[in-house]
MDAnalysis code that builds the backbone (N, CA, C; Angstrom):
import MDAnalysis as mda
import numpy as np

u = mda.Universe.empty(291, n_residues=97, atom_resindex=np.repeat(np.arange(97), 3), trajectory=True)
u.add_TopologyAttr("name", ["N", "CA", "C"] * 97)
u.add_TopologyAttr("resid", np.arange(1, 98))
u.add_TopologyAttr("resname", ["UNK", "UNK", "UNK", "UNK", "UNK", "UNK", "UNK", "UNK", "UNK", "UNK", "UNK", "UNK", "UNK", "UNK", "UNK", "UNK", "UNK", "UNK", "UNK", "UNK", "UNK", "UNK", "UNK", "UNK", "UNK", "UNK", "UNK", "UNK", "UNK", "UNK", "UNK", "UNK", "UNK", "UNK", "UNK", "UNK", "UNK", "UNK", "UNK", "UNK", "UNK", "UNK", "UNK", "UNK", "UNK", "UNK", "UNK", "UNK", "UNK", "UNK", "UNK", "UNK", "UNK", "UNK", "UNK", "UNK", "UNK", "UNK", "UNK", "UNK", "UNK", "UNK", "UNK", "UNK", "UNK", "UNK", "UNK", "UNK", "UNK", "UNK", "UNK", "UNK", "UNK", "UNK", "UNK", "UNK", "UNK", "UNK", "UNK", "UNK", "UNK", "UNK", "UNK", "UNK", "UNK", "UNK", "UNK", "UNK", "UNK", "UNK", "UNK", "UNK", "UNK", "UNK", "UNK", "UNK", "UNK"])
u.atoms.positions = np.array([
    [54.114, 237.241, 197.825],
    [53.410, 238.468, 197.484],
    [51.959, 238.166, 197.123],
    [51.974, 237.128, 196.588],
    [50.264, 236.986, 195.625],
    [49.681, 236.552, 196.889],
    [49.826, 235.729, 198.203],
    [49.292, 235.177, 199.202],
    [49.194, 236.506, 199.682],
    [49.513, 237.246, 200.486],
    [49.242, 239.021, 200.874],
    [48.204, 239.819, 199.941],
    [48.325, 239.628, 199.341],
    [47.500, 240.328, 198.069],
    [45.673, 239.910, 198.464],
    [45.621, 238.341, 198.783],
    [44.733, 237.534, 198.493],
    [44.423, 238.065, 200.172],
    [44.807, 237.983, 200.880],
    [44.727, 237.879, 202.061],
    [44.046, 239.122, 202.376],
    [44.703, 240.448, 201.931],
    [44.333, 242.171, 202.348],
    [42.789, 241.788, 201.085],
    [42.495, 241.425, 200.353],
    [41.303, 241.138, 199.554],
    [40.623, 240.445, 200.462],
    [40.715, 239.474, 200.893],
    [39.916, 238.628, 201.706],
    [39.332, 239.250, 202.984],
    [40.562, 240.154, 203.880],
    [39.953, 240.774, 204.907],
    [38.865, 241.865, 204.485],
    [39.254, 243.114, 203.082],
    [38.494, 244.085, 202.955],
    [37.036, 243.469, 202.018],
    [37.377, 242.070, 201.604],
    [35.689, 241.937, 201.146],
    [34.816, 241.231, 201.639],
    [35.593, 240.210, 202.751],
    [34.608, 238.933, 203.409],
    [33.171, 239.474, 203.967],
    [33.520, 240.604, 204.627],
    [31.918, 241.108, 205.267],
    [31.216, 241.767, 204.086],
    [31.754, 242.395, 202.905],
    [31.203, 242.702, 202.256],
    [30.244, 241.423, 201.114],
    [30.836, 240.093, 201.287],
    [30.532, 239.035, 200.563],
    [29.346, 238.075, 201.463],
    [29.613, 238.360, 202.893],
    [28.868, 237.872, 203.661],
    [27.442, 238.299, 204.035],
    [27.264, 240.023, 203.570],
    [26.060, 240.758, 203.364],
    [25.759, 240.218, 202.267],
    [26.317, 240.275, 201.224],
    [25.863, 239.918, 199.965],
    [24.753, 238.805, 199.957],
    [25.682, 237.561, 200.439],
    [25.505, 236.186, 200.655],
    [24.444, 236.157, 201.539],
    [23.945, 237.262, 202.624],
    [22.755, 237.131, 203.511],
    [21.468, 237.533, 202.773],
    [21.465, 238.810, 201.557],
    [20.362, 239.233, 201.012],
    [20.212, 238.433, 199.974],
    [21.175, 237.550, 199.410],
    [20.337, 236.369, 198.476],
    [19.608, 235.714, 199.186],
    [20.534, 235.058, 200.176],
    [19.033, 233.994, 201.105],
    [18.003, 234.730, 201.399],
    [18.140, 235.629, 201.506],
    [16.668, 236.601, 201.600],
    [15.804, 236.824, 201.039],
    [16.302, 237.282, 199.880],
    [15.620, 237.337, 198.627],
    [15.158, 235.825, 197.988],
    [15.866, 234.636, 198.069],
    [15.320, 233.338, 197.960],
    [13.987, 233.082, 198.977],
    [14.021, 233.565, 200.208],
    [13.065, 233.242, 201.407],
    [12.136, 233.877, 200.593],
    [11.622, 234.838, 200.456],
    [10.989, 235.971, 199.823],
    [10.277, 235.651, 198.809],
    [11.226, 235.232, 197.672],
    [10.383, 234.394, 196.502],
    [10.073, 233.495, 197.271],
    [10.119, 232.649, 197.522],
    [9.558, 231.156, 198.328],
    [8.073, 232.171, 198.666],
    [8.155, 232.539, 199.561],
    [6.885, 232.705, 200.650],
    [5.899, 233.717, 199.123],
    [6.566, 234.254, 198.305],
    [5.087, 234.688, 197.704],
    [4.834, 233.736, 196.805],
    [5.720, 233.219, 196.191],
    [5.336, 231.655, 195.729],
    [4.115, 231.149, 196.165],
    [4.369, 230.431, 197.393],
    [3.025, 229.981, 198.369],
    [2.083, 230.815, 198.364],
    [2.240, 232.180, 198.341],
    [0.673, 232.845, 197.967],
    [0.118, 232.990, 196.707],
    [0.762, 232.460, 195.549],
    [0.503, 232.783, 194.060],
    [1.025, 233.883, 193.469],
    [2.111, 234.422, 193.901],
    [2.658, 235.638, 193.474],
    [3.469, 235.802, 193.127],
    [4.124, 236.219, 191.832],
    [5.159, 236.146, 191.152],
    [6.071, 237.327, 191.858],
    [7.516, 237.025, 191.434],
    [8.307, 238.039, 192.107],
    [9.680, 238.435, 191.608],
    [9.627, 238.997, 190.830],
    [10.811, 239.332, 189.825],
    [11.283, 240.731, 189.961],
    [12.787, 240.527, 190.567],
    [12.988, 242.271, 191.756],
    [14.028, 242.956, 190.569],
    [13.674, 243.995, 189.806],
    [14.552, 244.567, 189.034],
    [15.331, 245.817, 189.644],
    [14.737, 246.506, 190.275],
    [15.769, 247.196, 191.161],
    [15.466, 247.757, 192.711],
    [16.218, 248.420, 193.099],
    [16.289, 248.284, 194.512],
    [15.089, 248.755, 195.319],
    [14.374, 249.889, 194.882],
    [12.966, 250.118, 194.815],
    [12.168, 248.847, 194.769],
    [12.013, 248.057, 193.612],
    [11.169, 247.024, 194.132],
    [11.712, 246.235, 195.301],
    [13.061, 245.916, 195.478],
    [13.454, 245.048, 196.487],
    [12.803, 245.722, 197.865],
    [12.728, 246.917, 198.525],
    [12.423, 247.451, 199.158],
    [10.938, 247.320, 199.091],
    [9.905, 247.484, 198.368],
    [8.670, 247.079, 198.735],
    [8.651, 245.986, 198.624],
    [8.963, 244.781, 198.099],
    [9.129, 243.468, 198.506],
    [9.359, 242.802, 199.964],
    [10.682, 243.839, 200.317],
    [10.905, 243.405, 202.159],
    [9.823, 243.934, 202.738],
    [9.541, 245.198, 202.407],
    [7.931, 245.352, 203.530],
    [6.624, 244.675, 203.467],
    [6.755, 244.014, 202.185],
    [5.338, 242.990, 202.542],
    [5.996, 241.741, 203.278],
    [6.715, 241.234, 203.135],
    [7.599, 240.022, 203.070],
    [7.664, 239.944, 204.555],
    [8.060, 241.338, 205.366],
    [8.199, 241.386, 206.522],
    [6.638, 241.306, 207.241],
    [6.134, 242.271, 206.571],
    [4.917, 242.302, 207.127],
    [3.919, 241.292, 207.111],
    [4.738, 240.144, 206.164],
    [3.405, 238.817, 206.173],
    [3.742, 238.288, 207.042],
    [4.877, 238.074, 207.356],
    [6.238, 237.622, 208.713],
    [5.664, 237.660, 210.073],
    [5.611, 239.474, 209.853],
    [5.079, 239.864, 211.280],
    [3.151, 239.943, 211.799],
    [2.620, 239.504, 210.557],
    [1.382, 239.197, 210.461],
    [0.480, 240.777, 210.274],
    [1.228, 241.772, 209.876],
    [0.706, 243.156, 210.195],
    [0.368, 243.150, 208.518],
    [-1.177, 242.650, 208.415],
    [-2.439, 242.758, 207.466],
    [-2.191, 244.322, 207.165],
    [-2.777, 245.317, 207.040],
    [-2.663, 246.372, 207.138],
    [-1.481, 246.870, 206.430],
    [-0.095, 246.941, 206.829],
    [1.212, 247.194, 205.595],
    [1.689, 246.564, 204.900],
    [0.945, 244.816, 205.237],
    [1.057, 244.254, 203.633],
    [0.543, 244.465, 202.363],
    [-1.001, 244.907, 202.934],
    [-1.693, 244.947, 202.132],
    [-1.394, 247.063, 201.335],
    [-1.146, 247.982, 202.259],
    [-0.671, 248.692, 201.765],
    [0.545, 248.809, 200.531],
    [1.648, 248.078, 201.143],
    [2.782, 247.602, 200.487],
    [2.540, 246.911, 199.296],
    [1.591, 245.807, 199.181],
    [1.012, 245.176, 197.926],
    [0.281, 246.282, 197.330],
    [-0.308, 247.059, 197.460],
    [-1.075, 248.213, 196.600],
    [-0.057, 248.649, 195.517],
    [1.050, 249.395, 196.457],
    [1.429, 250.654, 196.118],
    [2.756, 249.547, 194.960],
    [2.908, 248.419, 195.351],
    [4.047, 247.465, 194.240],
    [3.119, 247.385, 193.527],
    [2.054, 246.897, 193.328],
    [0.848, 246.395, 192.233],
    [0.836, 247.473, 191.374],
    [0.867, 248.476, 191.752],
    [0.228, 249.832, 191.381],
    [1.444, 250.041, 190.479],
    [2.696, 250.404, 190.750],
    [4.240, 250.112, 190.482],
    [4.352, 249.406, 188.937],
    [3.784, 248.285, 189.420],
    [3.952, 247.158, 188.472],
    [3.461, 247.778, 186.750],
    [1.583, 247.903, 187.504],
    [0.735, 248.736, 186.372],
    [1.658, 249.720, 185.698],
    [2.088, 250.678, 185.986],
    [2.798, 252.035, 185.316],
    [3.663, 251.272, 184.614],
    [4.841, 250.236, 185.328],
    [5.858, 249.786, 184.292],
    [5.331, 248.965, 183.024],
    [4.474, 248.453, 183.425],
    [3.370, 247.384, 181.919],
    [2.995, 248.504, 181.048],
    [2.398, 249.704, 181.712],
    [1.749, 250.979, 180.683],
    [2.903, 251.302, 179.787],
    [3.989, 251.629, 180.525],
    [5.537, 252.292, 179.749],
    [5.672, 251.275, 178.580],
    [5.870, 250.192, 179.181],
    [6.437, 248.883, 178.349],
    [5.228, 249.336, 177.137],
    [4.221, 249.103, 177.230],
    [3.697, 248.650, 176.269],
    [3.483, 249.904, 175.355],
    [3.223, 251.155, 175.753],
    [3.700, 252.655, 175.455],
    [5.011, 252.620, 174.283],
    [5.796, 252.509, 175.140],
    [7.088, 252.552, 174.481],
    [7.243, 251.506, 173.447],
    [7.104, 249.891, 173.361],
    [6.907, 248.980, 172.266],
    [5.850, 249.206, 171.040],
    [4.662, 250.402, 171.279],
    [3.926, 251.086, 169.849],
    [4.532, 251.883, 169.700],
    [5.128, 252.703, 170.167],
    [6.530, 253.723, 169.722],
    [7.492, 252.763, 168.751],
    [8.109, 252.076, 168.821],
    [9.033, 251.680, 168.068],
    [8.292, 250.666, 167.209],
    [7.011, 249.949, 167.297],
    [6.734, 249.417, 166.444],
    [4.696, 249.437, 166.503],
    [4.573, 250.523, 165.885],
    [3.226, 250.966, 165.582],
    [2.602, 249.467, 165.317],
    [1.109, 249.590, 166.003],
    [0.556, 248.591, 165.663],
    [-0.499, 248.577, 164.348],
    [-0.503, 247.518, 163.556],
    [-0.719, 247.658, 162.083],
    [-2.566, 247.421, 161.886],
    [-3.347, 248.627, 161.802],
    [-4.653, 248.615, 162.107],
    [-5.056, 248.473, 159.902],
])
């Protein structure tokens, strides 16, 4: 019984483990290559992962133009979440003037 069990698991998740297993290496390639440009890359959710693949692709495919769009509009991204962060951290702890 437990070998069947393992087995109907194995068929309904292998492709699901094997996508998995393809967007880490991806996401490893990814950090790597902005690495080499000086660029940090820390993907908190799927939104950033998504402008990440379009520069990533687009440095790939050499198309200047939607990398550099794509880097705007993440940069830009980035700014608002630093504003919140730091917004929200004098909210809970006023700074002492």
């Amino acid at each position: 019984m437990k070998k069947n069990v393992e087995e109907v698991l194995h068929k309904k998740y292998h492709k699901k483990l094997e996508k998995l297993n393809a967007y880490k290496e991806k996401l490893k390639r990814m950090q790597m290559t902005f690495r080499e440009y000086g660029v940090g890359c820390v993907i908190k959710d799927e939104w950033s992962y998504y402008q990440i693949e379009i520069i990533y692709e687009s440095i790939l495919c050499k198309d200047k133009d939607t990398a550099a769009m794509a880097a705007k509009t993440h940069i830009d991204n980035q700014k608002k979440a630093i504003i919140r962060q730091i917004r929200l951290e004098n909210q809970k702890n006023p700074p002492v003037t």
